[in-house]
N, C-alpha and C positions, 0 to 999 in steps of 0.2 A: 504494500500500500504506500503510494506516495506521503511524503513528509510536506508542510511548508517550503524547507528547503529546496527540495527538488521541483517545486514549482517554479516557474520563469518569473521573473516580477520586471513591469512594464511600466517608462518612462517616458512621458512623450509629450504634445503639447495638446492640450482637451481639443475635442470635436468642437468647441461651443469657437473655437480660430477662423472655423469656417463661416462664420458670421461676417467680419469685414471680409472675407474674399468674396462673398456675395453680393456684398456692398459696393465693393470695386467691379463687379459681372455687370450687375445694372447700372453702373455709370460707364463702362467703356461702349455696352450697346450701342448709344445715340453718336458717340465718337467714332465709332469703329463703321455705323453705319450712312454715317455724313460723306466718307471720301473713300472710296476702294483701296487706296491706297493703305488706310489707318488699317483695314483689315487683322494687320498681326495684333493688334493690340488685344485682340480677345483671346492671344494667346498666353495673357499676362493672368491674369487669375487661375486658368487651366494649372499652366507651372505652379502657382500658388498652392493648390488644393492638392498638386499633386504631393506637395513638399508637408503638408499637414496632415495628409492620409500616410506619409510614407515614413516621416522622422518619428524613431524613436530610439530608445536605448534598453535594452534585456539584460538582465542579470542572469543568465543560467549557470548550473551548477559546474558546467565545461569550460567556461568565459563568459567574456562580454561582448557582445552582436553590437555593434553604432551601424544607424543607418541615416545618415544625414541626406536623405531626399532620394537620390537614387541608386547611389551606390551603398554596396552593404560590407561592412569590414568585422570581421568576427576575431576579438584576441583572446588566447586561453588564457588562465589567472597567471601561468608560469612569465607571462610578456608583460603581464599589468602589473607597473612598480609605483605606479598611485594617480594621484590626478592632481591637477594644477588649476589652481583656484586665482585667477588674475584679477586686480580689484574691479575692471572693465571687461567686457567679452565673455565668451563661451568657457566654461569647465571643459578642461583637457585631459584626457587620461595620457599619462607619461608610460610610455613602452620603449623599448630595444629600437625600432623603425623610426621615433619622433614623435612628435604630439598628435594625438585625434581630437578634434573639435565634438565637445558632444550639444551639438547648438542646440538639440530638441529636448536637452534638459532642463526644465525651469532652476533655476539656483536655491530655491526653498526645498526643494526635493534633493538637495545633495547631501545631507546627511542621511536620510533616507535610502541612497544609492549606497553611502560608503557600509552600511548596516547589512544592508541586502548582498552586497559583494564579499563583508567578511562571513556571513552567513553559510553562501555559495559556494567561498572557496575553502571551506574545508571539507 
């Protein structure tokens, strides 16, 4: 029977993001449908949605999965030598390769990450 720990625990930025991307859909209509040219601009919310359905951060009991929009970078615990908390910008997990940005992590949730990761990896 699984434990707490062996459950994945999920980081990311709430559904309720997609509210101003919706916001920004109905305002580029009238712009985008003024000049054929503007056309791409309704491609700007798309990328949006797609970056708030896709960013999150997993804690499993193997490593840590960062998906920062569309690419996905999976590091086991042996690579994770902590994270880097800069007074500006994104939490960085520090590994062997350099820094990963984990931009889809709110900052309030980071002690909640560092709990769930020592959790994880033992």
């Amino acid at each position: 029977m699984p434990t707490d720990a062996d459950r994945p625990v999920r980081f990311g930025p709430d559904k309720i993001a997609l509210a101003p991307v919706l916001i920004v859909a109905i305002g580029t209509i009238p712009l985008a449908a003024s000049d054929s040219r503007l056309g791409w601009l309704m491609l700007l919310p798309v990328l949006c949605a797609v970056w708030v359905l896709r960013a999150r951060v997993v804690v499993r009991p193997d490593g840590l999965e960062v998906c920062n929009g569309l690419g996905v970078r999976r590091l086991p615990w042996e690579q994770v030598e902590g994270y880097d908390v800069p007074r500006r910008g994104p939490v960085r997990v520090l590994s062997p390769g350099g820094r990963t940005a984990l931009t889809a992590l709110p900052r309030v949730e980071l002690r909640r990450l560092v709990e769930a990761s020592e959790a994880a990896s033992r």
